[in-house]
ZAMARGU-4260 file (C-alpha; in steps of 0.2 Angstrom, whole numbers, plus 5000, padded with zeros to 4 digits):
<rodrens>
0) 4679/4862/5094 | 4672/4879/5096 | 4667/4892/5081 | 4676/4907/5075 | 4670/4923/5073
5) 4663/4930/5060 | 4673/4944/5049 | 4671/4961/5045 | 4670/4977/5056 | 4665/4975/5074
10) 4649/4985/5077 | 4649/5001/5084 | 4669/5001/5085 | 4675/5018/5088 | 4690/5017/5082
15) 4707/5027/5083 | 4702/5043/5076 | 4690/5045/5090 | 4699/5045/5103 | 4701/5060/5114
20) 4718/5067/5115 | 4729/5065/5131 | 4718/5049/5133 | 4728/5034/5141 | 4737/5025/5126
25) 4725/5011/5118 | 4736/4999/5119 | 4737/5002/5138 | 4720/5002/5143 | 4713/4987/5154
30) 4703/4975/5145 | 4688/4978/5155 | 4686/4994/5150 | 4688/4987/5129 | 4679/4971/5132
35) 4668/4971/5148 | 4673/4963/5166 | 4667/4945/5161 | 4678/4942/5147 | 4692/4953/5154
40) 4692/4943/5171 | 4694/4926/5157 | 4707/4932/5147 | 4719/4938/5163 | 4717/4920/5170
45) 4726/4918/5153 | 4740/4933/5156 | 4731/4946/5146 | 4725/4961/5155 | 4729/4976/5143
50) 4725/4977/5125 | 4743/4973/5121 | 4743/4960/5132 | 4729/4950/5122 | 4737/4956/5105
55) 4752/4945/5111 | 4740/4931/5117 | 4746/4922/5098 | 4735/4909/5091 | 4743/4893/5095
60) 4741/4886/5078 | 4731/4889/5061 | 4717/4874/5055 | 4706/4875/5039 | 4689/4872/5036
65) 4695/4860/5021 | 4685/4853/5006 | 4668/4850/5009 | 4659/4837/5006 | 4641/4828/5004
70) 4633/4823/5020 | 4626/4808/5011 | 4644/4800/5007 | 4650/4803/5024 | 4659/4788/5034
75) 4661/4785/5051 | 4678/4791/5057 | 4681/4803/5043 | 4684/4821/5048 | 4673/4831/5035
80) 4667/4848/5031 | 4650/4854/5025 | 4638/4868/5024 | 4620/4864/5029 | 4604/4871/5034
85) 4599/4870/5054 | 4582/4858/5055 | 4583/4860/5076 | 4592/4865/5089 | 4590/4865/5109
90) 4601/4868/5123 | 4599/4858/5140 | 4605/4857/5156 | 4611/4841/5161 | 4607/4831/5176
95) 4623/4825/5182 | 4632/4842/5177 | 4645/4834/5170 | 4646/4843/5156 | 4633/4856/5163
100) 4624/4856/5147 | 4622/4849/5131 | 4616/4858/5114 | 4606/4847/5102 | 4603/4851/5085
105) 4598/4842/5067 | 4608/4850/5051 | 4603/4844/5032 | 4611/4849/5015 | 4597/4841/5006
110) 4603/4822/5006 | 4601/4820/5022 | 4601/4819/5039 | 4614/4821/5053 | 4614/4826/5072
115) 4627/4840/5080 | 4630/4839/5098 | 4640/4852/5109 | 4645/4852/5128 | 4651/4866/5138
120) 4642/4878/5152 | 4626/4884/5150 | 4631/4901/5148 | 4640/4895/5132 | 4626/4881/5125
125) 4612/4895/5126 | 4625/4908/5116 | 4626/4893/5103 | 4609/4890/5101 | 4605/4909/5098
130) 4616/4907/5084 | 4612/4891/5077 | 4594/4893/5074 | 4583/4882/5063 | 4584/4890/5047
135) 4603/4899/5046 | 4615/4891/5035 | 4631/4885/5045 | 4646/4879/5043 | 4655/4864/5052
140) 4667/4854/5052 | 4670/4838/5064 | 4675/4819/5066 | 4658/4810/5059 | 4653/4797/5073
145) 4638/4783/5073 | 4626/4787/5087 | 4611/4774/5088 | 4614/4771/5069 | 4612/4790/5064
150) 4627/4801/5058 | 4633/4812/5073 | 4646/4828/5074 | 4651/4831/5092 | 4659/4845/5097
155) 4664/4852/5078 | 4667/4868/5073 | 4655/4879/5066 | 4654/4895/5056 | 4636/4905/5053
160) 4634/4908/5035 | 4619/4917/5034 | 4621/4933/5032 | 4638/4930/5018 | 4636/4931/5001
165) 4645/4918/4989 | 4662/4927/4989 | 4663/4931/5006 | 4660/4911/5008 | 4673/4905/4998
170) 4685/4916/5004 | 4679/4910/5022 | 4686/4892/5019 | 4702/4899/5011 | 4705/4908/5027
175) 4718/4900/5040 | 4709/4899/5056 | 4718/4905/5071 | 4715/4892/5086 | 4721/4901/5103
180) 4722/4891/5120 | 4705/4889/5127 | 4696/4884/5142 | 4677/4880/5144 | 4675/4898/5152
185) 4682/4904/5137 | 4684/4896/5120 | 4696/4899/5107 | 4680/4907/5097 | 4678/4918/5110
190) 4696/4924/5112 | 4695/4926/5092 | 4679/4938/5093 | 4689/4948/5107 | 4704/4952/5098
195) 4695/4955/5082 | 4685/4970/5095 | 4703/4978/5096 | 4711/4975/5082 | 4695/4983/5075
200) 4697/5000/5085 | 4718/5001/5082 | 4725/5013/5069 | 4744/5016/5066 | 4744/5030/5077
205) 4740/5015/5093 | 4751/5005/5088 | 4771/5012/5090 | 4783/4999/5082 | 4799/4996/5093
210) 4809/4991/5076 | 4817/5006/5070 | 4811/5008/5050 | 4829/5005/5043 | 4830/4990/5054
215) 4814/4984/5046 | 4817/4987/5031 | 4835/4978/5032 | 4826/4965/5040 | 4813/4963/5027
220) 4800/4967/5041 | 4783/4972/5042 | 4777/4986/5053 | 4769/4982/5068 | 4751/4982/5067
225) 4752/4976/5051 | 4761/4959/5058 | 4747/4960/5075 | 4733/4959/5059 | 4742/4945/5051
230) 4746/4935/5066 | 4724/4935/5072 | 4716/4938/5054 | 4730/4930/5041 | 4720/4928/5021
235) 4734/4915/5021 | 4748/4904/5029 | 4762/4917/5021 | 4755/4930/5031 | 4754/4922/5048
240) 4770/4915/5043 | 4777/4934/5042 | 4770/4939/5054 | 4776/4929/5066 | 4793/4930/5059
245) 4792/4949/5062 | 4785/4948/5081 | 4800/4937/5083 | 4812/4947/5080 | 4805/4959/5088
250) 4805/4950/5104 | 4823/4948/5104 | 4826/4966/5100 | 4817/4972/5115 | 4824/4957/5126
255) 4842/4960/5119 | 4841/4982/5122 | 4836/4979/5139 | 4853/4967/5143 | 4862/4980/5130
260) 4856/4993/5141 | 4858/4986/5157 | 4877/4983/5152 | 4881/5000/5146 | 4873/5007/5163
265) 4884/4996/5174 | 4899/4999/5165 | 4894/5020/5164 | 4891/5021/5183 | 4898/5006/5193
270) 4917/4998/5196 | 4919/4983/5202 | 4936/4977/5212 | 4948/4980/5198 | 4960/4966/5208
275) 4975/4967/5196 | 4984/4953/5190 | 4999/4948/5200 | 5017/4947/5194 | 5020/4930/5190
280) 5037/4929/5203 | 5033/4928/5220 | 5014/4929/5219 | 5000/4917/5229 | 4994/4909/5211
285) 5010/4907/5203 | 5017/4898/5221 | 5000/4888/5218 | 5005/4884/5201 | 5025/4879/5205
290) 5017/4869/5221 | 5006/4856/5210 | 5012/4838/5207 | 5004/4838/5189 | 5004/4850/5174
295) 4990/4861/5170 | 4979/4854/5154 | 4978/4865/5141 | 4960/4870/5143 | 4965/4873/5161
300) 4978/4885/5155 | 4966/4894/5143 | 4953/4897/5154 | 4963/4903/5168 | 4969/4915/5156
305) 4952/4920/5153 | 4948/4921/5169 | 4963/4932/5175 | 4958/4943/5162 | 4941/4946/5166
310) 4948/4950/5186 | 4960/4962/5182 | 4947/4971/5172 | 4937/4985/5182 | 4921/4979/5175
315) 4912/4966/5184 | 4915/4949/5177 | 4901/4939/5176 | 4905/4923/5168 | 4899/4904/5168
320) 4913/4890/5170 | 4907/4874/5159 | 4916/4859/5162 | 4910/4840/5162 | 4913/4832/5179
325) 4928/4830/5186 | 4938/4841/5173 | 4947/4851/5185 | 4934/4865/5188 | 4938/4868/5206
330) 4956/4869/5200 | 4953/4884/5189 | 4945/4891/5202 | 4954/4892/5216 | 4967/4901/5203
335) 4954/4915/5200 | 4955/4915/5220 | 4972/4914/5224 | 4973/4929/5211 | 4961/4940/5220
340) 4967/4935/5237 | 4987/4938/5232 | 4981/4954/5229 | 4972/4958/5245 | 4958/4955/5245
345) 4944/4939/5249 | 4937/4928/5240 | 4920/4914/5245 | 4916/4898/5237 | 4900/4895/5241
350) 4893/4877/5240 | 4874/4868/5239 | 4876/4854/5254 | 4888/4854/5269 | 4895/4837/5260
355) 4901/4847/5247 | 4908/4861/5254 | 4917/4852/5268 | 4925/4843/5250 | 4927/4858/5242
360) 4937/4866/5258 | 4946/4846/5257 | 4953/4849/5242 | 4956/4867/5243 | 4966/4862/5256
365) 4975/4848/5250 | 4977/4858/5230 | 4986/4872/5243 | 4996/4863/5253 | 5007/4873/5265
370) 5000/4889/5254 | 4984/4887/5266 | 4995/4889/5282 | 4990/4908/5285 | 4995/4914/5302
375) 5002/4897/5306 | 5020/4890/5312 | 5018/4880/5298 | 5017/4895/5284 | 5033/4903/5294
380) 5044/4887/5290 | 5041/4888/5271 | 5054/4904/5270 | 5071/4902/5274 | 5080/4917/5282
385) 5084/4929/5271 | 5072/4924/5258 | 5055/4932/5251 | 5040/4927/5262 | 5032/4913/5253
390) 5013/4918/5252 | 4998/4911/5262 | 4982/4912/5263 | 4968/4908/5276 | 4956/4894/5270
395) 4939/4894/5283 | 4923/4883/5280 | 4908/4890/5287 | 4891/4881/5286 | 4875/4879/5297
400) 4886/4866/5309 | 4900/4876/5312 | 4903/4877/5332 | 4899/4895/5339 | 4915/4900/5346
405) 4922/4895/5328 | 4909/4905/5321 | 4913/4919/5330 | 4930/4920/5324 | 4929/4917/5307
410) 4917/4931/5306 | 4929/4941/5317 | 4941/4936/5304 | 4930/4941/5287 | 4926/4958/5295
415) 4942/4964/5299 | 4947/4960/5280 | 4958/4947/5281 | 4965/4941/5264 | 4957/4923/5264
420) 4945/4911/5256 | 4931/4907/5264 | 4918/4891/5258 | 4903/4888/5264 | 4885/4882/5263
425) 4868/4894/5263 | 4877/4902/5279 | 4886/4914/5268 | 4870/4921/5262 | 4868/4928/5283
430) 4866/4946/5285 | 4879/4944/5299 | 4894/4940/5286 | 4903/4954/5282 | 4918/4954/5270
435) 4923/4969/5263 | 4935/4967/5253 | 4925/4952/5244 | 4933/4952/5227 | 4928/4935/5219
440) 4910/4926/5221 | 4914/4907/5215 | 4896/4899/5216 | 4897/4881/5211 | 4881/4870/5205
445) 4875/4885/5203 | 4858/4879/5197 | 4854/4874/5215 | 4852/4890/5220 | 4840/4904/5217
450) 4843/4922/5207 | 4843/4932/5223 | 4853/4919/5233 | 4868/4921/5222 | 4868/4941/5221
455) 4866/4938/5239 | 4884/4939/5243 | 4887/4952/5229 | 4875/4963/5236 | 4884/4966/5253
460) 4891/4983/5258 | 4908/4983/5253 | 4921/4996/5249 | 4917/5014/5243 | 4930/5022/5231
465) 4932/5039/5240 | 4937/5049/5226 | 4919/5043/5213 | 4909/5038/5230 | 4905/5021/5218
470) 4904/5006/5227 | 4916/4991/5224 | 4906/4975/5215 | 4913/4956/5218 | 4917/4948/5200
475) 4904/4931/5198 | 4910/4914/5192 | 4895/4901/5191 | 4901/4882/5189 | 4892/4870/5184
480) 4896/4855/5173 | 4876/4854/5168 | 4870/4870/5163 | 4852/4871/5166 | 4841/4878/5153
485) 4840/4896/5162 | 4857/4894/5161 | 4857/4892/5143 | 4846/4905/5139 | 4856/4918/5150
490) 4873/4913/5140 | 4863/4913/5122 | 4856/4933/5127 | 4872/4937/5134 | 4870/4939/5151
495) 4884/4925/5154 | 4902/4927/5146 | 4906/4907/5143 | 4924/4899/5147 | 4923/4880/5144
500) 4935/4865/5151 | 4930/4854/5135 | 4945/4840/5139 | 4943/4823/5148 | 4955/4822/5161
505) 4969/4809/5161 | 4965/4792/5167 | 4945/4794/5164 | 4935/4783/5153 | 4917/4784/5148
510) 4901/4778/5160 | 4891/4765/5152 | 4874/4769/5157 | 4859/4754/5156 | 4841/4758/5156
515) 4834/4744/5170 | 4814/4742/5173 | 4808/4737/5187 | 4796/4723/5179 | 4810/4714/5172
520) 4812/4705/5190 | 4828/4696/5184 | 4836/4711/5178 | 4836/4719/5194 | 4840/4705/5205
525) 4857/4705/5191 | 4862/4722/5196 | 4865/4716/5214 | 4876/4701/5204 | 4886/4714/5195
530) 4887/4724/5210 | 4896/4709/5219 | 4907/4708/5203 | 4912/4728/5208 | 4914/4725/5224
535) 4926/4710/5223 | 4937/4720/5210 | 4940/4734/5224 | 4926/4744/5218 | 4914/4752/5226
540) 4893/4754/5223 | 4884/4769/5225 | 4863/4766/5225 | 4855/4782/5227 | 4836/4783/5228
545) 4821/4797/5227 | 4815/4796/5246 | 4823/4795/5265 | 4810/4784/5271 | 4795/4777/5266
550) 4784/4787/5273 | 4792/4803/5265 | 4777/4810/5255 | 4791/4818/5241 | 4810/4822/5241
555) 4815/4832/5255 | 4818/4852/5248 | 4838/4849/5249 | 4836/4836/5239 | 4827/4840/5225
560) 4831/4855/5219 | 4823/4850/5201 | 4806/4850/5200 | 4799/4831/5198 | 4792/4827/5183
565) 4774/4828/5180 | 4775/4808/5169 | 4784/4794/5175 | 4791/4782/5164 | 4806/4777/5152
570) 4812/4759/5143 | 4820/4764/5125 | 4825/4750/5117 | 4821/4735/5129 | 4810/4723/5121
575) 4793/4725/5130 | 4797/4736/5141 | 4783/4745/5150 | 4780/4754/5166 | 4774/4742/5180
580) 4757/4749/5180 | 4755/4750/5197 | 4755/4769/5204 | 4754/4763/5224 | 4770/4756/5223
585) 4781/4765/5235 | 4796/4772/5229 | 4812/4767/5233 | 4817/4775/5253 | 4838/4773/5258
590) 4832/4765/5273 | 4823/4753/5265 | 4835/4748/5253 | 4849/4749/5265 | 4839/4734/5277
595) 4837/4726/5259 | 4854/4726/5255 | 4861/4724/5271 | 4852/4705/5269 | 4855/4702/5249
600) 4860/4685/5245 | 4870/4691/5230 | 4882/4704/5239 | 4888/4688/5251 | 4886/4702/5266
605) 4895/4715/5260 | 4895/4733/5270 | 4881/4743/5270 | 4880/4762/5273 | 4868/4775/5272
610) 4868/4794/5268 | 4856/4807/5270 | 4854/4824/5272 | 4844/4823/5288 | 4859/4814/5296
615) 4871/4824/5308 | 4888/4829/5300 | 4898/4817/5311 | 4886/4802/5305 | 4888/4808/5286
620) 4907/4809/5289 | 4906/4792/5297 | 4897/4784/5283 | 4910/4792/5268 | 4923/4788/5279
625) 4914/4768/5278 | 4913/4768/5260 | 4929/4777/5255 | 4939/4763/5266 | 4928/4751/5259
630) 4923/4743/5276 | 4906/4749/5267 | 4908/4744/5249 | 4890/4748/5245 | 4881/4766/5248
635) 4863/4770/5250 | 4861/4787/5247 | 4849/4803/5241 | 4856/4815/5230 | 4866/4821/5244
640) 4880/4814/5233 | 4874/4822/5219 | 4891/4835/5218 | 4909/4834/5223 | 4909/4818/5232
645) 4925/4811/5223 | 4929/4791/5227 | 4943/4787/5215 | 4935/4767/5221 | 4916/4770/5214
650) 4912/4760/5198 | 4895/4759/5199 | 4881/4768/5200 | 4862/4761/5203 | 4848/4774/5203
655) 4832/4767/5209 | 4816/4777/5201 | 4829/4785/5189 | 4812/4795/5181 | 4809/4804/5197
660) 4823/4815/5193 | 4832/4829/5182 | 4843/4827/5168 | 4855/4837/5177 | 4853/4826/5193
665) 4855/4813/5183 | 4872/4818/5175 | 4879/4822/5192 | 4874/4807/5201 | 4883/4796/5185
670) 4897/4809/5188 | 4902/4800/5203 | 4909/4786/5194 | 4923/4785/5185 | 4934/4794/5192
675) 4946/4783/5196 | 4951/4777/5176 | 4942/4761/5180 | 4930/4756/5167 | 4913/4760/5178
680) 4894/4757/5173 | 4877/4766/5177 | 4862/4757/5181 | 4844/4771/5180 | 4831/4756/5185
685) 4813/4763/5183 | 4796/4761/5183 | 4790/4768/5163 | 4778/4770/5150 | 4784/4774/5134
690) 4783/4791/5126 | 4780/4800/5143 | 4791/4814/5149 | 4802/4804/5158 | 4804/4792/5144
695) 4811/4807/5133 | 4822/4813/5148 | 4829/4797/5153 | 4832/4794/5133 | 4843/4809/5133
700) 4852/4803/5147 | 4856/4786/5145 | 4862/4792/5126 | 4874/4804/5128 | 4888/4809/5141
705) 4889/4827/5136 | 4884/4838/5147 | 4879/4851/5135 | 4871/4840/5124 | 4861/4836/5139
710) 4856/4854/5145 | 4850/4857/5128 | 4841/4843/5128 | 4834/4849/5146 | 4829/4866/5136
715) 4820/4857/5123 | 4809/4847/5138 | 4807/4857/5152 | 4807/4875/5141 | 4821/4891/5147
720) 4811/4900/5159 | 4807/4918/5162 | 4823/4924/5153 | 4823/4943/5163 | 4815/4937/5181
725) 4819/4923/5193 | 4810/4908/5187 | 4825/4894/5184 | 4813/4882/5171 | 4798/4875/5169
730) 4784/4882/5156 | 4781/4899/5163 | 4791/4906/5150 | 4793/4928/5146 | 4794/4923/5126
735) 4778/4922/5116 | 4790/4914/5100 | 4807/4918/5102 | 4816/4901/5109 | 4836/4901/5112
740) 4840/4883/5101 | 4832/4888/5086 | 4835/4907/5085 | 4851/4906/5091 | 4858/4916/5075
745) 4843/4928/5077 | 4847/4931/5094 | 4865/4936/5090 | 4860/4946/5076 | 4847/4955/5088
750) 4861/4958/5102 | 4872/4965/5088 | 4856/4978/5084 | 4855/4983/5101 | 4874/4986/5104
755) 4872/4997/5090 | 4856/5007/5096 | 4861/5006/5113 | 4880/5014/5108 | 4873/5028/5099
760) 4857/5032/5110 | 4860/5026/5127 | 4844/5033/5136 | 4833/5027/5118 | 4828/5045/5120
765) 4825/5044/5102 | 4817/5027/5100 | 4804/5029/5112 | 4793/5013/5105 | 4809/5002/5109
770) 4809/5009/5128 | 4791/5008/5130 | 4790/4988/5124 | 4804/4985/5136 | 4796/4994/5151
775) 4778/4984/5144 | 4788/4968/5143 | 4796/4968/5159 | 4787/4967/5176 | 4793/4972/5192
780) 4804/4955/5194 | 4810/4959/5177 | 4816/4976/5181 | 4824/4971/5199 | 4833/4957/5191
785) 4841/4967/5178 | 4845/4981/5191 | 4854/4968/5202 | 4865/4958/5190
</rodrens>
């Protein structure tokens, strides 16, 4: 461990009064020119480049020095604290350079004896033995280790004492000590000593506070440099403790006024395509809705009355569709879109895969009926003479394998404004489609896509009101039925309005779901016994795996839109389960397994297919056509079939090296199952160590079959994200404390606050501290995203 800094006023500190006036704010000024180029260039490695910046570089937790205690009744192994007196000390480099040096230095408190060694760069070692020079009292504390039968501290803690009187000493080891991430460059001592240097120079004047007084004093707040010299320099845990709670709420003030903000502007300046609700008598959704063999579930009924809401409103409706696989999401969708397009306008469904949007435009299709005739022979013989037309619409797919000439004409088609729905792939996002009386975005699996890929479409140039010049914005629905942390976080801050299909629908049953290691040999070889079972009761097998081929380095782009996990490994509740401990095995390839399978004894030479998406799109018809008939009762697939691929037949589903992907892959791959009203299982073989990432993640899965259950356990593993910019998950998060589970309440509460501040001072011409923390706390990408959505 490294030492702190000592306390009291930084020499030389200038301090706020000094300051010229008209000088650049402090808490704007480059750490180079506060703290010197070498320590600057450190702490940006770490995100800090102004002063505020390494203000809100928190400690990551708090230690204490603890009781202290003789040197001569130390045991090995004990972690102890003491004051003593430096005999020696020397700093070395070493010969290997690993560690580049070493600092070596004898210590007594007048019993005895004990050695204190320190690693690091030389730099550093030198810096140390300046400080702990024979003579000065110091303070350490440290794991006691035997080292050739003498008492050893390595790497500990210390604190010089000499120039602190009695007081100043036993307030020292009352203090909480701050302990911030650290490198070798730069150790948390270090990063102590460097925000001591500024807090030292800030007076109250430096340090505006973005929480409006009667706000904080609602609240029970502290002021804002008062909770900054908490948080780094606490007397004791109820300060950091309030300070922390202060900067918190801060966070989702600011975070909260800029969506707040974002909103009133959109709603003040822009109008999207206000498509009015159509009468229920003779229009496209209610022919839809008189056309369907089956009645509507209730929770299909509710959010399509949400839905046609949020359309026949002028503001644009940006709004999340939850619903677990297979609950009828596309259903409620293609209302919204029959909606939009009975009242003349377009409407585009775009999909992650060619797979899923050719099914998507299947059961579009198949949902419509004659209703998708547009322009046809077909669509004239649906009205008798006489009668009211009965209404159409046109239905294209178009993807990256759609034939020119049909290209052509479906473009022809969208940019003449036909009324229409068009689904498609990435091939949507083209700068050469052109709808301009887009009214509806539908993007499904939304999280396999990236920010600006699914503004893409809403940001095309579409119809200008000629009476306000504004222009004309497409209304959003995101489906998906695992909402990804980002996701999460945008719904909890308001950026998402939520509608929820929370109903099973009739004839489904829960998936069982197994956890399978691959060293329990006998295990495996019986999935490929109960597959037979499956097959032989008219079922059908899905085994997907991570990898094309053998010789794939990692999952193709397409087919991993999670990032892999960093650990591999999960067996909960399998006695002796462990990983097989061999990192060169290969993981599991489709064309492998489909050889293996081809050959397995225990199938009795059943059908073999394979899917994947480097295959043409007549070979991945072919192979669905195969396993749909059953001429193929067993598939071996990537995730390819991760979404929409719906065979009522499928009972079972084996994942080979289920660790190497997402909980929301997961989901959706055991979504494939089950949709039949057959009892049907889920097999996740994998390769794990206990306690790993994986192990937590593959916990999660196999325990629930909730997809919101799951997302939030996604949030808690994988973190939300940069909540204003473009980064979908992982740890790079724009929070410094504020997380969505926890302070969900505070969060609402905050939003509350800033609809208020917001409503009466839309510009925060009069809170000038809130607008500069949220033009400080938002970057470029911030900024860019909020102007967008």
């Amino acid at each position: 461990m490294s030492p702190s800094p000592p306390h009291g006023p930084a020499a030389g500190a200038p301090g706020a009064a000094s300051r010229p006036p008209g000088s650049v704010p402090f808490l704007l000024r480059p750490l180079d020119k506060v703290l010197g180029r070498r320590t600057a260039d450190q702490l940006a490695k770490q995100g800090a480049a102004t002063v505020a910046g390494l203000l809100r570089l928190l400690p990551r937790r708090y230690d204490t020095w603890g009781e202290l205690t003789d040197l001569a009744t130390l045991a090995e192994g004990e972690q102890a604290t003491l004051q003593a007196e430096v005999v020696r000390s020397a700093a070395r480099r070493t010969r290997s350079g690993r560690p580049p040096a070493i600092l070596e230095a004898t210590v007594t408190d007048g019993s005895g004896l004990m050695d204190v060694v320190l690693f690091g760069a030389a730099g550093l070692m030198s810096a140390y033995a300046a400080q702990l020079v024979p003579g000065s009292t110091v303070l350490l504390s440290g794991r006691v280790g035997i080292r050739q039968g003498r008492r050893q501290l390595a790497g500990p803690r210390f604190q010089v004492l000499t120039d602190l009187d009695d007081a100043e000493r036993e307030a020292l080891l009352a203090r909480p000590v701050p302990i911030y991430p650290a490198t070798d460059a730069l150790p948390s001592w270090r990063v102590a000593k460097a925000v001591r240097t500024v807090l030292d120079q800030l007076g109250p004047e430096d340090v505006p506070d973005p929480i409006p007084a009667d706000l904080r004093d609602s609240e029970g707040l502290i002021d804002a440099l008062t909770a900054y010299r908490w948080v780094h320099m606490p007397e004791g845990p109820s300060q950091w403790k309030a300070a922390r709670a202060r900067l918190r709420h801060e966070e989702a003030l600011v975070t909260q006024t800029a969506l707040a903000q974002r909103r009133a502007k959109h709603a003040a300046t822009r109008t999207a395509v206000a498509w009015p609700e159509p009468e229920a008598d003779g229009s496209l959704r209610a022919a839809l809705d008189d056309s369907l063999p089956f009645c509507l579930t209730e929770g299909q009924r509710r959010v399509g009355d949400e839905l046609a809401a949020a359309l026949a409103s002028a503001t644009p409706m940006q709004r999340l569709l939850q619903g677990d696989v297979g609950s009828g999401k596309t259903l409620v969708a293609l209302r919204a879109m029959a909606q939009v397009v009975g009242g003349g306008g377009q409407a585009a469904l775009l999909a992650p895969t060619e797979v899923l949007a050719a099914q998507h435009r299947d059961s579009l299709a198949a949902l419509l009926g004659p209703l998708a005739g547009a322009g046809t022979l077909e669509s004239s013989l649906l009205t008798a003479p006489g009668q009211v037309p009965v209404p159409t619409t046109a239905l294209h797919l178009l993807t990256g394998s759609t034939p020119a000439p049909e290209r052509r004409r479906i473009l022809a088609a969208l940019a003449g404004g036909e009324p229409g729905i068009i689904v498609g792939t990435h091939a949507l996002l083209s700068e050469t489609v052109r709808m301009p009386f887009l009214g509806l975005v539908v993007v499904d699996e939304q999280h396999r896509f990236g920010v600006a890929q699914r503004d893409a479409l809403r940001e095309r140039p579409g119809i200008t009101d000629p009476a306000t010049g504004q222009v004309r914005t497409p209304h959003l629905l995101v489906m998906t039925a695992t909402p990804i942390p980002r996701t999460i976080a945008m719904t909890v801050f308001g950026d998402l309005a939520t509608s929820i299909l929370d109903e099973l629908p009739a004839g489904r049953s829960p998936v069982e779901t197994f956890l399978v290691p691959w060293d329990r040999q006998t295990w495996v070889e019986g999935l490929w016994r109960r597959a037979a079972s499956e097959i032989a009761g008219g079922g059908r097998v899905y085994v997907v795996c991570p990898r094309i081929d053998a010789g794939d380095d990692a999952m193709t782009v397409e087919e991993a839109p999670e990032p892999l996990a960093a650990g591999v490994g999960l067996l909960d509740g399998l006695a002796g389960g462990a990983g097989d401990g061999s990192p060169a095995r290969a993981l599991a390839a489709v064309e492998d397994w489909a050889e293996r399978l081809a050959s397995e004894p225990a199938l009795g030479g059943a059908g073999v297919a394979a899917l994947t998406g480097r295959m043409t799109s007549a070979e991945k018809d072919a192979a669905m056509r195969s396993f749909a008939s059953g001429a193929a009762p067993v598939l071996v697939a990537t995730t390819v079939i991760e979404v929409g691929v719906d065979i009522p037949e499928a009972t079972m589903m084996v994942i080979l090296d289920a660790d190497r992907f997402g909980l929301s892959q997961l989901h959706q791959l055991r979504g494939r199952v089950g949709r039949g009203g057959r009892p049907s299982v889920c097999m996740a073989v994998t390769g794990a160590e206990v306690g790993s990432p994986a192990y937590h993640r593959l916990r999660a899965f196999a325990s629930t079959l909730d997809g919101f259950a799951l997302a939030e356990a996604d949030l808690d593993l994988r973190s939300e994200g940069n909540v204003l910019g473009a980064a979908q998950s992982g740890r790079r998060s724009d929070l410094d404390l504020l997380r969505v589970r926890r302070d969900a309440a505070l969060i609402e509460r905050a939003r509350a606050q800033a609809e208020a501040i917001i409503a009466a001072d839309p510009l925060l011409s009069e809170h000038r501290a809130l607008a500069a923390a949220i033009a400080d706390r938002l970057d470029d990408e911030a900024q860019a995203y909020l102007e967008r959505s």
